[in-house]
C-alpha positions in Angstrom: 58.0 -11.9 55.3 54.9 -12.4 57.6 55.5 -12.7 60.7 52.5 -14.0 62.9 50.8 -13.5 66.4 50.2 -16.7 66.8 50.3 -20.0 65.0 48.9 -23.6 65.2 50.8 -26.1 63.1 49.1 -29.4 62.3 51.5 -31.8 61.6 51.1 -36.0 61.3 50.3 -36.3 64.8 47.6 -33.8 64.8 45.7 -35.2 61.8 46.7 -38.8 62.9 44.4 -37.9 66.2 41.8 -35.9 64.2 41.3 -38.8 61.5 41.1 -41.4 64.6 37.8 -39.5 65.8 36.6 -39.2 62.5 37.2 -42.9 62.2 35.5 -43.6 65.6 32.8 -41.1 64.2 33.6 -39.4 67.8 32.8 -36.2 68.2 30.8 -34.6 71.1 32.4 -34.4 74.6 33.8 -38.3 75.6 37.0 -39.9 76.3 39.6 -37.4 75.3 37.7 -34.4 77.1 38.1 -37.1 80.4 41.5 -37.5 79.3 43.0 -34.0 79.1 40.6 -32.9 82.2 42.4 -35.6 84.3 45.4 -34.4 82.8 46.0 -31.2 83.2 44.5 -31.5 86.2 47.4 -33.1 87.2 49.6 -30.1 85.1 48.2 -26.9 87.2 48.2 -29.2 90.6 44.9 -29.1 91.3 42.5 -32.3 92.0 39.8 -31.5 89.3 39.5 -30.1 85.8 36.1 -28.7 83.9 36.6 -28.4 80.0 34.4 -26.0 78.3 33.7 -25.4 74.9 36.2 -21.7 75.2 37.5 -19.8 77.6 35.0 -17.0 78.2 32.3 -20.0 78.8 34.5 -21.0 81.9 34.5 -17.4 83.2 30.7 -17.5 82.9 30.7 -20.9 84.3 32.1 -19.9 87.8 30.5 -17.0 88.0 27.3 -18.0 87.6 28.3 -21.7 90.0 29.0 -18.4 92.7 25.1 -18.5 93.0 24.4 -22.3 93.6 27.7 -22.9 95.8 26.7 -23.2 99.6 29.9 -21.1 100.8 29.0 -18.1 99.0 25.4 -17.9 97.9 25.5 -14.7 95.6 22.4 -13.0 94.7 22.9 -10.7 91.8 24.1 -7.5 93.0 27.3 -7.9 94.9 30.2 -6.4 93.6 33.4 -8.5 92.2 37.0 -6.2 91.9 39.5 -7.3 88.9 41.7 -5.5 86.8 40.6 -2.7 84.0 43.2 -4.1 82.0 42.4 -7.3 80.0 40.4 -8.6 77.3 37.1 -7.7 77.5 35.6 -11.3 78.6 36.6 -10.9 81.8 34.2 -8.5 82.9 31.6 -9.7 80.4 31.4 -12.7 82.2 31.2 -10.5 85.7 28.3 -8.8 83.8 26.3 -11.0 82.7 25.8 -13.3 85.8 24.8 -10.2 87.1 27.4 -9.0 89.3 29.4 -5.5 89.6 32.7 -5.3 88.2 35.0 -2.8 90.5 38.5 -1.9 88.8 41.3 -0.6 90.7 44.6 0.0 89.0 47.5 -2.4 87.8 51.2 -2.0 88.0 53.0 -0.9 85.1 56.1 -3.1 85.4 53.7 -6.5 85.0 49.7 -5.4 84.2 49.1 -7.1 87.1 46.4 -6.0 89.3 47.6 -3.7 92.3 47.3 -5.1 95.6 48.2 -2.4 97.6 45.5 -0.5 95.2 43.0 -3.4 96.4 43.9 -3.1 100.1 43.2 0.5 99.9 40.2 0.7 98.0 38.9 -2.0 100.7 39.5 0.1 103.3 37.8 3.0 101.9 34.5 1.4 101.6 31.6 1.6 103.8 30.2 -1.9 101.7 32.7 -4.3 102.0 30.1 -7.3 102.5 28.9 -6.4 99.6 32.2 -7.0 97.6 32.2 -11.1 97.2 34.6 -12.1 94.7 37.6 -11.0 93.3 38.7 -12.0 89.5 42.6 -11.3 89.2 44.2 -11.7 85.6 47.4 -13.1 85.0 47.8 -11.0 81.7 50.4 -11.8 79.1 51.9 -14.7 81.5 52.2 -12.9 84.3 51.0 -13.8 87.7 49.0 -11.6 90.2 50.4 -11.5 93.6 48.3 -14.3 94.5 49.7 -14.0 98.0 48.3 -10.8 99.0 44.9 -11.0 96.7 44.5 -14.6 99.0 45.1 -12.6 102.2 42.2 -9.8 101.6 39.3 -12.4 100.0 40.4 -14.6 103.4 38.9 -11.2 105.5 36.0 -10.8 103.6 34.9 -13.7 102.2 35.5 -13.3 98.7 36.0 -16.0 96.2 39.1 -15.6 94.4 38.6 -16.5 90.6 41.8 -16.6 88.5 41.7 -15.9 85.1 44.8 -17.6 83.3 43.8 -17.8 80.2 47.3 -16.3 78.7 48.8 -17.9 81.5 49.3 -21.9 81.3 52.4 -23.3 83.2 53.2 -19.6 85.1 54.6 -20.3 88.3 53.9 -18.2 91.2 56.4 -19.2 94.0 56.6 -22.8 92.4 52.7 -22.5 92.3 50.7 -23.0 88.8 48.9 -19.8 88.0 45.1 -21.5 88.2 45.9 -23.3 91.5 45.6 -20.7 94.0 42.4 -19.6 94.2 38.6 -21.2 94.5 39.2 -21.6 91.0 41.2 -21.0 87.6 39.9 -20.3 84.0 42.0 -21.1 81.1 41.1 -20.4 77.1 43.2 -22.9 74.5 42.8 -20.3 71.8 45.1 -20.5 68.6 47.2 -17.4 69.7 47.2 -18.9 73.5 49.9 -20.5 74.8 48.6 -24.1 74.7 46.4 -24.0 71.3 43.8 -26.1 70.6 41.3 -23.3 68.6 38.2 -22.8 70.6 38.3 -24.6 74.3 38.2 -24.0 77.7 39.1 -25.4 81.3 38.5 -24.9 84.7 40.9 -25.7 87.5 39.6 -26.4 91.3 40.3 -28.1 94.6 36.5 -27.5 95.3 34.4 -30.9 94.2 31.3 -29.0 95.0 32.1 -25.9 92.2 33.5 -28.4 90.0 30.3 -30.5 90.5 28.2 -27.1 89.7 30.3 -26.4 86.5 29.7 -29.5 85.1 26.3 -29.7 85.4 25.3 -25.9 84.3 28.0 -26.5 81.1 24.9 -28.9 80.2 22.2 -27.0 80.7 21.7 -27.2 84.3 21.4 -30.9 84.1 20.7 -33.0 87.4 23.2 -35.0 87.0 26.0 -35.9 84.4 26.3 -39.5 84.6 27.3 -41.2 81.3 24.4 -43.0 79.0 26.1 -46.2 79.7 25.9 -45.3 83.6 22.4 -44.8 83.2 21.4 -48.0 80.9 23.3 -50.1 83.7 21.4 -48.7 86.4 24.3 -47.1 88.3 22.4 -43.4 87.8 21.2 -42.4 91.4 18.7 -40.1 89.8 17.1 -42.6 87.6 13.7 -43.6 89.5 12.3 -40.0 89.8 10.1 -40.5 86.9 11.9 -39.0 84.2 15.1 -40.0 82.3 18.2 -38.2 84.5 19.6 -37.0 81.3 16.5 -34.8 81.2 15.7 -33.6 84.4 17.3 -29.9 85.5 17.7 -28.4 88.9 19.6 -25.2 88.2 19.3 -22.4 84.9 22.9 -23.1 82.9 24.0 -23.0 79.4 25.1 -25.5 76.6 28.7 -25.0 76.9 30.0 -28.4 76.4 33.2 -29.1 74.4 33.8 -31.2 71.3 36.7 -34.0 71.2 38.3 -32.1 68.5 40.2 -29.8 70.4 41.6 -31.9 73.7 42.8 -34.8 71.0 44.9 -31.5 70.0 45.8 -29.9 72.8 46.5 -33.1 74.8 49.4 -33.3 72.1 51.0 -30.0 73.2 50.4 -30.9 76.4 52.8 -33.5 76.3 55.4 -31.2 75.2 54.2 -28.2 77.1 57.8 -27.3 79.0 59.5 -27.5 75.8 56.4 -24.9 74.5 57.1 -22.7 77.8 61.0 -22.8 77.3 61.0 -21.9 73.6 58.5 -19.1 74.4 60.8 -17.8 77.4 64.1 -18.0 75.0 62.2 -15.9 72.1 61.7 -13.2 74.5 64.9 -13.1 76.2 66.3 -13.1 72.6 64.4 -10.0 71.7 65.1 -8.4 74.7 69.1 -8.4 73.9 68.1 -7.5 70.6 66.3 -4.7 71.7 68.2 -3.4 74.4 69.3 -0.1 72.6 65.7 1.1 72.9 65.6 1.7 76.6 63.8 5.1 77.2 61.6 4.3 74.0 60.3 0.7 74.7 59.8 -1.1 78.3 60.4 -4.1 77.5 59.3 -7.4 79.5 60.9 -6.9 83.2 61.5 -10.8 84.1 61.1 -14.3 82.1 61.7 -17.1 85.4 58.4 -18.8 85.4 56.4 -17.2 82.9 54.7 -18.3 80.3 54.5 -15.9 78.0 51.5 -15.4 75.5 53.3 -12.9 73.4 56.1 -10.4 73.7 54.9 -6.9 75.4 56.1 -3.8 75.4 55.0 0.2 76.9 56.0 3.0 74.6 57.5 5.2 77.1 58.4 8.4 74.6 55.9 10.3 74.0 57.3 11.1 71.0 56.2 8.5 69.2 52.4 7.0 68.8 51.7 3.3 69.6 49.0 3.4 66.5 51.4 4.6 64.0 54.4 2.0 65.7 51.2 -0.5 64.9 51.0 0.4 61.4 54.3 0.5 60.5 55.2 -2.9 61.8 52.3 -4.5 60.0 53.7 -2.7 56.8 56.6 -4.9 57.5 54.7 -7.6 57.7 54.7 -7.8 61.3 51.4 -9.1 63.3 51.0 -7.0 66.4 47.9 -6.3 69.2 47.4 -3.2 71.4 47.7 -4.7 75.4 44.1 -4.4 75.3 42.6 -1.5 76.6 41.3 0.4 79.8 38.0 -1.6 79.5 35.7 1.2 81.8 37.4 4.4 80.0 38.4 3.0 76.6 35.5 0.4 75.5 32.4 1.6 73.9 30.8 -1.2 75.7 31.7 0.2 79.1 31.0 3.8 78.3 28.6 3.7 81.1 30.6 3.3 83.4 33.9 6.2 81.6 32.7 8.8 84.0 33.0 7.1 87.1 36.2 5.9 86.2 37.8 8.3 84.5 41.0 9.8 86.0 40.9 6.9 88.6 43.1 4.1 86.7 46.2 6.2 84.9 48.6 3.1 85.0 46.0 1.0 82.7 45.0 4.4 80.6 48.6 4.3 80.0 49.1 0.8 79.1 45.4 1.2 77.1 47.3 3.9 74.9 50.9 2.7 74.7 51.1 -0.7 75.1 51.6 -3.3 72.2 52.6 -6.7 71.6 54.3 -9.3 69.1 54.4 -13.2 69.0 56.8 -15.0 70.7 55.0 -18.5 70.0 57.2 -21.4 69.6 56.9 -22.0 65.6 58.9 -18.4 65.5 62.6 -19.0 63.4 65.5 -16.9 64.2 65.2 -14.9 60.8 61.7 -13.8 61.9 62.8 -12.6 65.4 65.6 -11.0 63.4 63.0 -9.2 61.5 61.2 -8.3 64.6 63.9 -6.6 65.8 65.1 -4.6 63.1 61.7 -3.6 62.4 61.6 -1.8 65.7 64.7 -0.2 65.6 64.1 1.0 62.3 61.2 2.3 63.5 62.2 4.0 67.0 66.1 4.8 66.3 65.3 8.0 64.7 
C-alpha cells in the first residue's frame, strides 16, 4: 500500500473543464483567472484577488510592490522579521527584493511565530525604523496570532504580509487567514490544500498594492487593460505614442498564470468546506488512533478552524531519530516530509547567516530536527489512515 502526501484526482469534471479550454484554444491568463480572482476573493473576505503563476511568485510580488506603494516606500535595506520555520520561499522572496530577513522563534505547540518573541526583540533594538515589514506564516494550517503581530506593525509601520500558502479557509477568530493583513499569499500546489498544480494568489483590501501586483506580474506594464479595452479605445494610456500594452513604468517579472489551473481549482473551490471538513476529520481520526503515543509523538494540539495541509507531529523522545522514523514509514509505503527546517541554522543556503543565529531559535532547531508529517488530504480511505497508524505504533511502541 502507498500511501501519499498529497493527491490531485482528475475526474470528469476536471477534464470536462480542461477539454473546454482546449476547445476554445484558451490558454494564457483570461476569463477563468477573472473568475476564481473574483471568487475567492469573495472566499478569504477580502475585496480583491491577484493570481500568479505559483505561490512563491506572489511572495515576490508584494515584496517587491513594498517599493512602488506610497505608504511604505522601501528602499532595499530595511529589515522584514518572519518565522525560521517554513519552506524556504518565504525568505527567498524577502531576499531577493533585497530586504533583510530577521527570525525570532516560534511556539512549539502550533510553529507559529512568537509574538511575545517579536515584542521583545522590538524592544531590544536600537533600529526599529529600520524594521518595515513583517511576513508571518500560517504553517501547516495554523494561524499566527494575527492579533498581536497587527498591534506591533501598527507602532512601527510595518506592513504585515501573510503567507498562507498551507493555510486556505483557516479561521482566525472567524477571520480567513489572508484577510488580516496588507496582504495574503496563497500557493495552489498539488500537496496544498486547494490544488490546482502550479498557481498563486494574492489577497488585499489595498486597490493600490493590488494595482502594483498586477502590473509588475506582467512585466512592469503601465497598465493592464484588456486588448479589447484597448482596440475600443477605453485604454487611458493609449495616446502616449506607444501601444499601452508595451509601455513600462516600474522593473517586474512575467509571472502571469495560465487558465489551466483556476478552471481546476475553481472546481475545489466550490467544494472547499467539504475539502476543509474531510481534512479536519482525518486528523482528529489519527489523533484517537494515536493517542497511546503521548510522550513519543506531539500530536496536532487543536482542529476548530484549521485547514490542515497535512498531519504534523514533534518526536518528543529522544530515543528515537525523526530520520530513521522517516525511513521506516516510507518502507511501509508511507509518504512523509520533515516540518521543514530552521532555515538560518539548517539550510546550506542560509549558512551565512548559522553563526548569527545559532543558539538563538531552539524551539524551530527542535522542530527542524524532530518534526515530521503525513497526508491528511481528502482522497485518504479509512484503510490507509489505518495503515498510518499502525505504522507508527509499530514503529514507536517498542
Amino acid at each position: 500500500m502507498r500511501v501519499k502526501i498529497g493527491d490531485l484526482v482528475f475526474g470528469p469534471e476536471e477534464k470536462r473543464a480542461i477539454n473546454e479550454l482546449m476547445d476554445n484554444s484558451t490558454i494564457s491568463e483570461g476569463a477563468k483567472c477573472k473568475e476564481f480572482e473574483s471568487k475567492f476573493a469573495d472566499f478569504i473576505g477580502t475585496e480583491r484577488c491577484v493570481v500568479a503563476c505559483n505561490g512563491t511568485a506572489t511572495l515576490m510580488l508584494v515584496m517587491y510592490a513594498l517599493r512602488y506603494h506610497s505608504a511604505y516606500k522601501l528602499r532595499g535595506g530595511e529589515k522584514v522579521i518572519t518565522t525560521p520555520l517554513t519552506y524556504i520561499a518565504t525568505s527567498n522572496a524577502i531576499v531577493t527584493a533585497g530586504y533583510e530577513p530577521v527570525y525570532v522563534d516560534i511556539n512549539l505547540d502550533d510553529f507559529s511565530i512568537s509574538t511575545d518573541q517579536i515584542k521583545a526583540y522590538m524592544e531590544g533594538v536600537d533600529d526599529a525604523d529600520q524594521h518595515r515589514a513583517m511576513m508571518p506564516v500560517h504553517l501547516m494550517g495554523y494561524p499566527c496570532d494575527m492579533d498581536e503581530i497587527n498591534k506591533i506593525a501598527g507602532r512601527h509601520n510595518m506592513a504585515v504580509v501573510e503567507d498562507s500558502a498551507e493555510a486556505h479557509g483557516s479561521l482566525y477568530k472567524g477571520r480567513r487567514t489572508g484577510s488580516m493583513g496588507l496582504a495574503g499569499s496563497f500557493s495552489f500546489y498539488i500537496a496544498h490544500n486547494i490544488q490546482a498544480g502550479e498557481f498563486g494568489a494574492i489577497t488585499t483590501n489595498d486597490a493600490e498594492l493590488a494595482g502594483i501586483c498586477k502590473r509588475m506580474k506582467g512585466n512592469g506594464r503601465l497598465c493592464y487593460c484588456t486588448v479589447p479595452d484597448i482596440e475600443q479605445g477605453k485604454c487611458p494610456h493609449q495616446n502616449m505614442g506607444f501601444h499601452p500594452r508595451y509601455l513600462h513604468d516600474v522593473i517586474g517579472f512575467n509571472f502571469k498564470a495560465m487558465e489551466y489551473q483556476p478552471a481546476i481549482a475553481l472546481l475545489q473551490l466550490n467544494v472547499v468546506n467539504d475539502i476543509l471538513s474531510k481534512r479536519r476529520e482525518n486528523v482528529e481520526y489519527l489523533n484517537d488512533a494515536l493517542s497511546t503515543l503521548d510522550g513519543v509523538l506531539q500530536l496536532p494540539t487543536r482542529t476548530d478552524g484549521i485547514s490542515f495541509l497535512g498531519y504534523p507531529m514533534l518526536i518528543t523522545d529522544k530515543s528515537f531519530s525523526r530520520d530513521k522514523v522517516s525511513g521506516q514509514l516510507m518502507k511501509a509505503g508511507i509518504e512523509n516530509r520533515p516540518i521543514f527546517n530552521c532555515i538560518p541554522t539548517q539550510q546550506p543556503a542560509y549558512a551565512f547567516l548559522k553563526k548569527k543565529y545559532e543558539g538563538k531559535l531552539p524551539n524551530a532547531e527542535f522542530v527542524g530536527n524532530n518534526g515530521l508529517y503525513v497526508g491528511c488530504h481528502q482522497y485518504l480511505k479509512q484503510e490507509e489512515l489505518d495503515h498510518i497508524a499502525d505504522a507508527l505504533k509499530s514503529i514507536l511502541l517498542k
